[in-house]
DRENPA-3360 file (N, C-alpha, C; in nm, 2 decimals, always signed):
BEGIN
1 = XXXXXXXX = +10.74/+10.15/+16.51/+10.64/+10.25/+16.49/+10.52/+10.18/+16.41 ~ +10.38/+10.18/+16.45/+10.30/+10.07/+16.40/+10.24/+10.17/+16.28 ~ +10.26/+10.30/+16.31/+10.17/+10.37/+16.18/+10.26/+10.38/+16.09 ~ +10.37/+10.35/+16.10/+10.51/+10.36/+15.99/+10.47/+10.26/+15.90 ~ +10.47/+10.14/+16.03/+10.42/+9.99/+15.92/+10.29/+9.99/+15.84 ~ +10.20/+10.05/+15.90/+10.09/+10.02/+15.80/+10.11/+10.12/+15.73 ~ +10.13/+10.25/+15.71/+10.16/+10.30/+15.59/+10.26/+10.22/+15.51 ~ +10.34/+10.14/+15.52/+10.50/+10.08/+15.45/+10.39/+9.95/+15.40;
9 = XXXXXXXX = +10.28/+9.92/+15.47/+10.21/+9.83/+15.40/+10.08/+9.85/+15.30 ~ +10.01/+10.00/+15.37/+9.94/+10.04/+15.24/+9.99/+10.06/+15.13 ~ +10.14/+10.13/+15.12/+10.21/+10.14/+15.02/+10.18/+10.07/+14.88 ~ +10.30/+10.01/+14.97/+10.36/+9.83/+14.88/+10.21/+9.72/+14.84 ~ +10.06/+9.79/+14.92/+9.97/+9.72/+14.86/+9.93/+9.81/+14.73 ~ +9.91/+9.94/+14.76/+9.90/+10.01/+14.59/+10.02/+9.97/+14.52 ~ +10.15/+9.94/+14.54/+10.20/+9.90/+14.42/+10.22/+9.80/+14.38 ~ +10.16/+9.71/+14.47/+10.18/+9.55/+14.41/+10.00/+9.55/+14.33;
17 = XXXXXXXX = +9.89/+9.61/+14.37/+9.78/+9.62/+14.32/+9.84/+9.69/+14.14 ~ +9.88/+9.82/+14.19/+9.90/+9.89/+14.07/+9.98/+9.80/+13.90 ~ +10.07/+9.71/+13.96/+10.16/+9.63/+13.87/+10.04/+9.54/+13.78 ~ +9.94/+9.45/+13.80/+9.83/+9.40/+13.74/+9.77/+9.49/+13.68 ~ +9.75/+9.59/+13.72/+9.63/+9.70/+13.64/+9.71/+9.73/+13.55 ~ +9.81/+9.79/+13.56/+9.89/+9.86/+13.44/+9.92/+9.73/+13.34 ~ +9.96/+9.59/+13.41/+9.98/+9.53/+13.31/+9.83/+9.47/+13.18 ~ +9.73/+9.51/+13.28/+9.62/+9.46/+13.20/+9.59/+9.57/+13.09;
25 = XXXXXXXX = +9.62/+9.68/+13.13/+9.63/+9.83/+13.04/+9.64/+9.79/+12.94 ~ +9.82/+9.76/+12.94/+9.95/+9.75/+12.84/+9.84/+9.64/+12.74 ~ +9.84/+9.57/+12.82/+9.76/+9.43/+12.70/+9.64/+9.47/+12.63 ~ +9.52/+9.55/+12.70/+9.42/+9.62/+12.66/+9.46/+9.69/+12.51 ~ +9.57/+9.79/+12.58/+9.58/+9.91/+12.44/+9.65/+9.80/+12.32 ~ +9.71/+9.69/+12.33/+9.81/+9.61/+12.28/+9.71/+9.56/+12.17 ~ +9.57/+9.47/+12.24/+9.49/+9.40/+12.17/+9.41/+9.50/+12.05 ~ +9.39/+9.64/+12.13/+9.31/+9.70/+12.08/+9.43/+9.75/+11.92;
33 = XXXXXXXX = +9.54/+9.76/+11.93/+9.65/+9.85/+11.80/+9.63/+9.72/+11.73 ~ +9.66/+9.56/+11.76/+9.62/+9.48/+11.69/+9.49/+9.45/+11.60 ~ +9.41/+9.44/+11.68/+9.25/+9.41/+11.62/+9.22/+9.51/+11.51 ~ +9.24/+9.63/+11.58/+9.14/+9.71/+11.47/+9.22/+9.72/+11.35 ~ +9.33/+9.70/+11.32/+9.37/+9.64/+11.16/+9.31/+9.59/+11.10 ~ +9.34/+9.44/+11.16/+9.22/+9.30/+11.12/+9.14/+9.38/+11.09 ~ +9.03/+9.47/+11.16/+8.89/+9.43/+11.14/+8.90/+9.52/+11.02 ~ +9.00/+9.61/+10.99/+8.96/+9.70/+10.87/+8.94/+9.62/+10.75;
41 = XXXXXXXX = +8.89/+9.60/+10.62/+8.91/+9.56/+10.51/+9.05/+9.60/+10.39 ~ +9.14/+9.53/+10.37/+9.21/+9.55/+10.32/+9.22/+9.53/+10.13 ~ +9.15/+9.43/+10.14/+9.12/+9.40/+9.99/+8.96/+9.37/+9.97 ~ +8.87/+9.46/+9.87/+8.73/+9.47/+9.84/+8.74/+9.44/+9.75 ~ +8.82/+9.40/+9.62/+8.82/+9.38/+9.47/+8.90/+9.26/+9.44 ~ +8.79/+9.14/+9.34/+8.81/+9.08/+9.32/+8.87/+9.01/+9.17 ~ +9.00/+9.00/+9.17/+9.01/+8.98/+9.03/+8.95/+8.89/+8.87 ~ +8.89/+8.79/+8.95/+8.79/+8.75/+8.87/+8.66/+8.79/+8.87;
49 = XXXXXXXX = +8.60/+8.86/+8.96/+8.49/+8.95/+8.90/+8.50/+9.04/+8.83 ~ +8.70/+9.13/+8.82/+8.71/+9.19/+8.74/+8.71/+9.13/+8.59 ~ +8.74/+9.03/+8.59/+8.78/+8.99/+8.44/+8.64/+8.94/+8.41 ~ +8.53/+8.90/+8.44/+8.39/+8.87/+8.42/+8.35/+8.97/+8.37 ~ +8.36/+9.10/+8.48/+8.34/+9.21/+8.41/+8.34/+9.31/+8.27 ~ +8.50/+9.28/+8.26/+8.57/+9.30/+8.13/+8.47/+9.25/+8.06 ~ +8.47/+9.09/+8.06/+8.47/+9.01/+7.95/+8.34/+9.04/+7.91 ~ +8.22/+9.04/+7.98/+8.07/+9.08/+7.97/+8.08/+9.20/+7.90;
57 = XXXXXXXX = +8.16/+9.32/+7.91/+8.14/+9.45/+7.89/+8.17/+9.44/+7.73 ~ +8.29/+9.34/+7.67/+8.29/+9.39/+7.53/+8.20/+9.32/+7.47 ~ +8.13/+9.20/+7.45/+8.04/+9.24/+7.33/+7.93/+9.36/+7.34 ~ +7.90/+9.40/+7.45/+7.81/+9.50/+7.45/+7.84/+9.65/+7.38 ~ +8.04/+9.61/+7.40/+8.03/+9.78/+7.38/+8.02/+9.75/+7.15 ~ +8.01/+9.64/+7.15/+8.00/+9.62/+6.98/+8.13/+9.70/+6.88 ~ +8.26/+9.63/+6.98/+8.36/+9.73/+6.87/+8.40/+9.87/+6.93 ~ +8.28/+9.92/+6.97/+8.29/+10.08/+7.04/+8.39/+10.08/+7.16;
65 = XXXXXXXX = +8.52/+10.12/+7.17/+8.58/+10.14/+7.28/+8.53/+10.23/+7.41 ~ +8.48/+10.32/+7.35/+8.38/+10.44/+7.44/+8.30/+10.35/+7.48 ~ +8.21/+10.30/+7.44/+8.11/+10.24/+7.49/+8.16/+10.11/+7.61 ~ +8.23/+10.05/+7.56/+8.29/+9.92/+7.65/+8.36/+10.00/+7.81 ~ +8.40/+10.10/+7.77/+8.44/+10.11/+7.92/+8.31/+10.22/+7.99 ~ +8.19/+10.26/+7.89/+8.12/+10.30/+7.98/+8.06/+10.18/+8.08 ~ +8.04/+10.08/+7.99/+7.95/+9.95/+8.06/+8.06/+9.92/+8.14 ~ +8.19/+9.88/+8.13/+8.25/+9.87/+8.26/+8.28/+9.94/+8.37;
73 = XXXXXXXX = +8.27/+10.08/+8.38/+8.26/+10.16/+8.47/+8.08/+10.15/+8.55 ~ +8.01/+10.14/+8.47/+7.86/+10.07/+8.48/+7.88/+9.97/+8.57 ~ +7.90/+9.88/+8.53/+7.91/+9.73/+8.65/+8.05/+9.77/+8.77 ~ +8.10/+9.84/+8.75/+8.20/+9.85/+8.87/+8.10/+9.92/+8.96 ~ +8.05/+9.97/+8.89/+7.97/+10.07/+9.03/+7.86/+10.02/+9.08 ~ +7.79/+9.93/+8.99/+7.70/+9.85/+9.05/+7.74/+9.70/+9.11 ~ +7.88/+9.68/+9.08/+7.91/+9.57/+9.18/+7.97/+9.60/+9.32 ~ +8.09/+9.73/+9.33/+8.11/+9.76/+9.39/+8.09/+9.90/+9.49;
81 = XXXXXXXX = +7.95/+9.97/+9.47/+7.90/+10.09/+9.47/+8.01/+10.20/+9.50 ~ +8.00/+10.19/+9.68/+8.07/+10.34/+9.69/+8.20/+10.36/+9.72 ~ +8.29/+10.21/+9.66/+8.44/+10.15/+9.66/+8.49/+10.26/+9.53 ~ +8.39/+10.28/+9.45/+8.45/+10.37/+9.28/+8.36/+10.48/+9.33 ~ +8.52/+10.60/+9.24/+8.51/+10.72/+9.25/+8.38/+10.78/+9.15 ~ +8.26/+10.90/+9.24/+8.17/+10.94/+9.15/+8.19/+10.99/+9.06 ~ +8.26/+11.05/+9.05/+8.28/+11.14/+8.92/+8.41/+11.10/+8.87 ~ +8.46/+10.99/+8.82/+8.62/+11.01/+8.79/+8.65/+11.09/+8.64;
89 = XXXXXXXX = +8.78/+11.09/+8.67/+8.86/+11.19/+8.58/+8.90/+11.19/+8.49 ~ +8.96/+11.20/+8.40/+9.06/+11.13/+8.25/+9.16/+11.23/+8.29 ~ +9.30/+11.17/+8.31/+9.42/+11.23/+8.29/+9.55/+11.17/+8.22 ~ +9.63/+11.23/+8.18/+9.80/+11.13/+8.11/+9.82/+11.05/+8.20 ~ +9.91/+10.98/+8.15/+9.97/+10.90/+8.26/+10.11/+10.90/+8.18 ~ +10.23/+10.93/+8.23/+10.33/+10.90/+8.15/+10.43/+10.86/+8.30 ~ +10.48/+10.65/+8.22/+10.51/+10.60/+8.35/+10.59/+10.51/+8.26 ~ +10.72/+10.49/+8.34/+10.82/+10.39/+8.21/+10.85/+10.41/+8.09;
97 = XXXXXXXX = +10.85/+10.51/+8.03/+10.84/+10.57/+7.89/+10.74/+10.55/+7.83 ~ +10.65/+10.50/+7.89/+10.50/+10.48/+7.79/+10.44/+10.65/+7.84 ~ +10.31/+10.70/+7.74/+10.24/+10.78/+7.75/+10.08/+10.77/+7.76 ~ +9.99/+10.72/+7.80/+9.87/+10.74/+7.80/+9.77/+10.77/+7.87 ~ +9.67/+10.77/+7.86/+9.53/+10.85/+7.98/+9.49/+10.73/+8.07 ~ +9.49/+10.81/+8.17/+9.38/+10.68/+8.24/+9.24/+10.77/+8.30 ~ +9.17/+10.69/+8.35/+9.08/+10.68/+8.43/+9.09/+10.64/+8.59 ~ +9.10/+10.70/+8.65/+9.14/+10.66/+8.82/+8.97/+10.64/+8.87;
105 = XXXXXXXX = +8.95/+10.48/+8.90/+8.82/+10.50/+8.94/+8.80/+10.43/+9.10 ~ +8.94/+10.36/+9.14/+8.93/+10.34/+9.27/+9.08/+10.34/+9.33 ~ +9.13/+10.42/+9.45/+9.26/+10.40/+9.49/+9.27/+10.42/+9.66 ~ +9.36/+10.35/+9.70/+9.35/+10.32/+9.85/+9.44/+10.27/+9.85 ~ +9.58/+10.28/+9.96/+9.65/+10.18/+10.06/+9.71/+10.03/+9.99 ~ +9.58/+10.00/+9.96/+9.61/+9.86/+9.90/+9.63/+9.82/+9.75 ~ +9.54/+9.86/+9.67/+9.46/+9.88/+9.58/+9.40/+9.96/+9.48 ~ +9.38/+9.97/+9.43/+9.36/+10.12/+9.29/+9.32/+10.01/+9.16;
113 = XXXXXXXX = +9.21/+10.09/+9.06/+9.19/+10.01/+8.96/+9.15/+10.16/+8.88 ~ +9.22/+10.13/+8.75/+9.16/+10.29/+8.65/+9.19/+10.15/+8.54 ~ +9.12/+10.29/+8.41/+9.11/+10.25/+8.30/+9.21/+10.33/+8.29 ~ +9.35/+10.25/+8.19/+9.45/+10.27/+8.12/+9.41/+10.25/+7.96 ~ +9.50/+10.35/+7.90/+9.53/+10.28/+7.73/+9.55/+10.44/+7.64 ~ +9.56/+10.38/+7.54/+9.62/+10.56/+7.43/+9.55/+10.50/+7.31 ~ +9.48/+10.61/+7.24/+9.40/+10.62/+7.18/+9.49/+10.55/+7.01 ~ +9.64/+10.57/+7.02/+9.74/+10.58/+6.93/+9.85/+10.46/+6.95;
121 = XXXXXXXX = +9.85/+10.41/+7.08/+9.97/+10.31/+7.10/+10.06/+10.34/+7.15 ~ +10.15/+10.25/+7.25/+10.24/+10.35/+7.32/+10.36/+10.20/+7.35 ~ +10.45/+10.26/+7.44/+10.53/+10.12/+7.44/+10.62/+10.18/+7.61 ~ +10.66/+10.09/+7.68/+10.76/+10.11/+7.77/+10.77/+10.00/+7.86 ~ +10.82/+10.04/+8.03/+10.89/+9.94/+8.09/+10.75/+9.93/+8.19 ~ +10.67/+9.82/+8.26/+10.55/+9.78/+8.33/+10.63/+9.82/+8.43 ~ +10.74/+9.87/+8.51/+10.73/+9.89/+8.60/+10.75/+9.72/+8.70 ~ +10.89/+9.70/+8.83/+10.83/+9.63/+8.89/+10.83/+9.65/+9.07;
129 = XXXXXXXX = +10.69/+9.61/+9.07/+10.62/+9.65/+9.18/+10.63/+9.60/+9.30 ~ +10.58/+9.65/+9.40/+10.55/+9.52/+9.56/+10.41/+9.51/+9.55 ~ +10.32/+9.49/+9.42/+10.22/+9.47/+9.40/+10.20/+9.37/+9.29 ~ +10.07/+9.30/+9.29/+10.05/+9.23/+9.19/+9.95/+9.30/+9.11 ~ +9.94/+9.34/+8.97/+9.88/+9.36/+8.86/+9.81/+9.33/+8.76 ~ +9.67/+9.34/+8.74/+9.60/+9.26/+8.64/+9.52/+9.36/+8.54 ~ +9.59/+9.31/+8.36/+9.54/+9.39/+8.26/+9.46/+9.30/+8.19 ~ +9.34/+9.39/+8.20/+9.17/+9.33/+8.15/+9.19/+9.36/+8.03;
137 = XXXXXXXX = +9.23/+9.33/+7.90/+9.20/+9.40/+7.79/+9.08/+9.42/+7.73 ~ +9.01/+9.54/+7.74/+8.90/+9.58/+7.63/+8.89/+9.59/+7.55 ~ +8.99/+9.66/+7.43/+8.99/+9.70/+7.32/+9.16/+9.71/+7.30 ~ +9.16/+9.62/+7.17/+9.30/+9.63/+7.11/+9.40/+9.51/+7.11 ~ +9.54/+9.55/+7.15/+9.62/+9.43/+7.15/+9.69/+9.50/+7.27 ~ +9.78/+9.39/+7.38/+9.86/+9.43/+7.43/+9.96/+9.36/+7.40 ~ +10.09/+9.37/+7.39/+10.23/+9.31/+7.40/+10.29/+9.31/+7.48 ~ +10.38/+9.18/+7.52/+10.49/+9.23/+7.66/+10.59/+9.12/+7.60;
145 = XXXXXXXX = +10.67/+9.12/+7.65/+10.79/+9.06/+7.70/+10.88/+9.03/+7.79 ~ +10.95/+8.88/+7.82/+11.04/+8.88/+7.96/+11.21/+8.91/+7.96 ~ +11.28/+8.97/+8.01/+11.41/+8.97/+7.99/+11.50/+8.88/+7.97 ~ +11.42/+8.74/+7.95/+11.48/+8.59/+7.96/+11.45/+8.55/+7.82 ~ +11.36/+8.61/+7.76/+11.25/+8.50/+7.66/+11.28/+8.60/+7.52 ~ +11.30/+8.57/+7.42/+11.30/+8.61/+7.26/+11.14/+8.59/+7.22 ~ +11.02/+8.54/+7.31/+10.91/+8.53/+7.24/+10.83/+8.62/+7.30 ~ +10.74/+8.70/+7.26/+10.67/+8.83/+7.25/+10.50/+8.76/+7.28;
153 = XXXXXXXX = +10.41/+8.78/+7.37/+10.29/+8.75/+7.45/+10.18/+8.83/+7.41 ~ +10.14/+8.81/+7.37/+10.00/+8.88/+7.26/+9.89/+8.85/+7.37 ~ +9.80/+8.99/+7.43/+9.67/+8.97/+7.50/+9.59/+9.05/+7.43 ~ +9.45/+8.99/+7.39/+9.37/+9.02/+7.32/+9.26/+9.04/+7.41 ~ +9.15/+9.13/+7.38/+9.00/+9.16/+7.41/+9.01/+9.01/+7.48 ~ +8.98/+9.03/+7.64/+8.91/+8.96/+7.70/+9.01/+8.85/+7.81 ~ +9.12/+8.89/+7.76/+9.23/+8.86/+7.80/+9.29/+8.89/+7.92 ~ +9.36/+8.86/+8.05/+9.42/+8.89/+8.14/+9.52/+8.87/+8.15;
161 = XXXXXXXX = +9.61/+8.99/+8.18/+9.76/+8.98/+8.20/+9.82/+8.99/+8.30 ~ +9.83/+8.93/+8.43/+9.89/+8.91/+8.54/+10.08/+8.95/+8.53 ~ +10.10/+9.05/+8.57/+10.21/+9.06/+8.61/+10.24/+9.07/+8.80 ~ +10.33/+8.93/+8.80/+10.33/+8.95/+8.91/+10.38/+8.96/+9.03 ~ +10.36/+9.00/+9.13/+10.48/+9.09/+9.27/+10.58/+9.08/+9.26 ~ +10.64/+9.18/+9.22/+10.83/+9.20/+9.20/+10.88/+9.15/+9.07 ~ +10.77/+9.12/+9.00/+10.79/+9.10/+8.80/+10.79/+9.22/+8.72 ~ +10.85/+9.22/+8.61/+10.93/+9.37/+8.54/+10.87/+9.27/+8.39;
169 = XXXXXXXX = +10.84/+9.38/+8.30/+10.82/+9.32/+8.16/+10.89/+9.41/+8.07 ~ +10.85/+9.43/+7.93/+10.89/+9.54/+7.84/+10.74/+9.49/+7.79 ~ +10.65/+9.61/+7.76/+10.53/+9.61/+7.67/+10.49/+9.71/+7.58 ~ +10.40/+9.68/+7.49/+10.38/+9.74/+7.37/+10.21/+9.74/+7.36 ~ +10.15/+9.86/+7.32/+10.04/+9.85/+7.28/+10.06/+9.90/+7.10 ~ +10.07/+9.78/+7.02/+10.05/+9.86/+6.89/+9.98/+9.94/+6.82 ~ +9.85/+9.94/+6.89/+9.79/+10.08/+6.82/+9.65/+10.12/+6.96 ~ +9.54/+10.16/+6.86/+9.48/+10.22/+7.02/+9.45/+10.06/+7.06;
177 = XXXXXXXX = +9.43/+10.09/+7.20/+9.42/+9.97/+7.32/+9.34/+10.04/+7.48 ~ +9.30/+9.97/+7.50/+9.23/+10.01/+7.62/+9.25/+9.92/+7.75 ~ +9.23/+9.87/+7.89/+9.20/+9.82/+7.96/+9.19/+9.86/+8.07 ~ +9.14/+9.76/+8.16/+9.12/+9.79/+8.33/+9.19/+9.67/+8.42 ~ +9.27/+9.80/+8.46/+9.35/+9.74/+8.53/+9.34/+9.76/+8.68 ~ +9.42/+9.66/+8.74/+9.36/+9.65/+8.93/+9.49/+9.61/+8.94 ~ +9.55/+9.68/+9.06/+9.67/+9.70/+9.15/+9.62/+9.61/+9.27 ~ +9.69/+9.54/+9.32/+9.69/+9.51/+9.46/+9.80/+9.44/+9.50;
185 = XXXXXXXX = +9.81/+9.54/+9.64/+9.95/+9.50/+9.75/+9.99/+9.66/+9.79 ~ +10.12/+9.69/+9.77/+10.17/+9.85/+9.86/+10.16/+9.93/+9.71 ~ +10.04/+10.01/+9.72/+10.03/+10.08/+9.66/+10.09/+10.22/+9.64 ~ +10.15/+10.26/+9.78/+10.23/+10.37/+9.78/+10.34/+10.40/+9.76 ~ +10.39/+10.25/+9.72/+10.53/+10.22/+9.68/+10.53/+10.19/+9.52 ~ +10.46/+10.23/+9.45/+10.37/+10.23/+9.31/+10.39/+10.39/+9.25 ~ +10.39/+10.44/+9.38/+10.34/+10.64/+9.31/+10.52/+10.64/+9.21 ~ +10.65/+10.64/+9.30/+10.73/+10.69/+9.23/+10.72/+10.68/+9.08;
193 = XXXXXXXX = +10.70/+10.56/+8.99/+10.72/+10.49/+8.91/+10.64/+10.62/+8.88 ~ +10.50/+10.63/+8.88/+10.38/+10.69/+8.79/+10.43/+10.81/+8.80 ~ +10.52/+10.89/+8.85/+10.49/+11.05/+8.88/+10.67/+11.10/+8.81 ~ +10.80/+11.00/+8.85/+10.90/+11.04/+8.83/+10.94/+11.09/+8.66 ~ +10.87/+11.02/+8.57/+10.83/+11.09/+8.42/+10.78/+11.23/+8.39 ~ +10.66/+11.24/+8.51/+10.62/+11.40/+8.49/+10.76/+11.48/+8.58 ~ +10.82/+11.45/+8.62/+10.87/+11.54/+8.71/+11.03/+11.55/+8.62 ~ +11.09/+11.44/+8.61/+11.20/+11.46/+8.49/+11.19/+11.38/+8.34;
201 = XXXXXXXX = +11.11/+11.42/+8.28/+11.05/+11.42/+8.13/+11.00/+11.52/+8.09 ~ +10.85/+11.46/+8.10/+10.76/+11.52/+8.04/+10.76/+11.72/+8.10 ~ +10.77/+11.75/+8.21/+10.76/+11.80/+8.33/+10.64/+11.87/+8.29 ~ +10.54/+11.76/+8.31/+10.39/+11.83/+8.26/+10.33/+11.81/+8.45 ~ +10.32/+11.96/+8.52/+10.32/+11.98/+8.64/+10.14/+11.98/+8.65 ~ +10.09/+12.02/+8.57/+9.93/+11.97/+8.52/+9.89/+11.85/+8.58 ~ +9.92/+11.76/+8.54/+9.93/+11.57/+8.53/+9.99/+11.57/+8.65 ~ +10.08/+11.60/+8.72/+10.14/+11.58/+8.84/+10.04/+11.58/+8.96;
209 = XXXXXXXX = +9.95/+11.73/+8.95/+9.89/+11.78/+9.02/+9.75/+11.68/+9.02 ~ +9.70/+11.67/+8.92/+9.59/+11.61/+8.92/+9.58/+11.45/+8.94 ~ +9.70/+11.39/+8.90/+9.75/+11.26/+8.96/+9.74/+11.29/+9.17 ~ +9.81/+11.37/+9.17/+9.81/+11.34/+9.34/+9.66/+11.40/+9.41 ~ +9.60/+11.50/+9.33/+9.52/+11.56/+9.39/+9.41/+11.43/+9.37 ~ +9.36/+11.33/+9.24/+9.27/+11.25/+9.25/+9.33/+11.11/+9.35 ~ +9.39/+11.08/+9.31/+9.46/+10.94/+9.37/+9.47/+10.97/+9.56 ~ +9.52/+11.12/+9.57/+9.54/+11.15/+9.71/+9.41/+11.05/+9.82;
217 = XXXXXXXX = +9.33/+11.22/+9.72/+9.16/+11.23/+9.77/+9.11/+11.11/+9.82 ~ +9.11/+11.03/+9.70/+9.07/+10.88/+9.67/+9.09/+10.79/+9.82 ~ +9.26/+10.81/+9.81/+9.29/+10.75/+9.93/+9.26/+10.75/+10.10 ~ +9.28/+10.89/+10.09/+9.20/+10.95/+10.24/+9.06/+10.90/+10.24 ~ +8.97/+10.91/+10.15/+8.83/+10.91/+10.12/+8.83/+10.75/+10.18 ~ +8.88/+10.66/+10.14/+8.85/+10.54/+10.16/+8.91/+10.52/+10.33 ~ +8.98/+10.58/+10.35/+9.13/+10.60/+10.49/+9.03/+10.60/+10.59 ~ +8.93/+10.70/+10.58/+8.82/+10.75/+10.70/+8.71/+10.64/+10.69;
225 = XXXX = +8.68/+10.56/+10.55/+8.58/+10.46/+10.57/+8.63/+10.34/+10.62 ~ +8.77/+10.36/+10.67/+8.84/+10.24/+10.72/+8.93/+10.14/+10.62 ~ +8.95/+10.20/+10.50/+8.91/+10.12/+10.40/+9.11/+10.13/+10.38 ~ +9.20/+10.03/+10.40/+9.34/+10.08/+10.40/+9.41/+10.03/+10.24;
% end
């Protein structure tokens, strides 16, 4: 039957056509779930601009703790504009047995930087992360220690304290202390540590709320600018 055959041959030519297209698809959508990662920015903050930062910021603030982290909230925003939150917040932070306020002025995916510290001194466990961590000291003293070591690490105004990816300390602030600190790596793997204290401690559901509600925000906000 000759119209049997050429249908049995138009066929077999849509599906031998069809097998290339679909495989060009497959690779299309493949390139495209690849790329547009890449092209996102993953890290926008740099830790030695941060510590420049710091370091510029305290003689200006002249001793003044208030003052030093206004100028450093000052230069974050003018170095990194609309990476830091407009209006940020002051809330507790109670993480490792330590207690104190921060400042949340940038958080994302990757990355988060606030001003930490207690007006009074505080002490507990740094937490260890799948991130690496860097404490700018502004104002005060910090203390740490390693689970290996009998000797005790004094960082002073100006100072940076690298703790880092999958490192655990014990630290102390002996009295008031301030800094700015910058997270980077899996930030979401960071929340339990900060939040499990309000939820079986302190059970200050306040602090809970406004921890997830700024930090959330933050994150989405940057999520839509591409920003992971």
């Amino acid at each position: 039957d000759h119209a049997g055959a050429a249908r049995a041959i138009k066929t077999n030519g849509r599906e031998t056509m069809g097998v290339p297209t679909t495989a060009a698809i497959v690779i299309a959508v493949i390139a495209v779930v690849l790329a547009v990662p890449l092209s996102i920015p993953k890290h926008v903050f740099s830790e030695k601009v941060l510590a420049d930062i710091a370091r510029k910021a305290i003689p200006k603030g002249k001793g003044n703790a208030t003052l030093i982290v206004q100028e450093v909230v000052a230069s974050l925003r003018k170095e990194y504009g609309p990476w830091i939150i407009e209006q940020p917040e002051w809330m507790f932070n109670n993480a490792g047995g330590a207690m104190g306020t921060m400042l949340v002025l940038h958080a994302s995916l990757s990355e988060y930087i606030i001003i930490f510290g207690s007006a009074i001194g505080t002490e507990g466990h740094t937490g260890r992360f799948l991130a690496d961590d860097w404490f700018h000291i502004l104002y005060g003293e910090q203390w740490a220690y390693k689970h290996d070591t009998m000797k005790k690490e004094i960082y002073r105004p100006g100072d940076q304290h690298h703790l880092k990816f999958g490192e655990a300390k014990g630290y102390r602030m002996p009295d008031e202390c301030w800094a700015l600190e910058y997270a980077r790596g899996n930030i979401v793997s960071m929340f339990p540590f900060g939040v499990f204290d309000g939820f079986f401690s302190t059970i200050d559901f306040k602090t809970l709320y406004d921890t997830a509600r700024v930090s959330g925000t933050s994150m989405l906000v940057n999520l839509l600018k591409g920003k992971i």
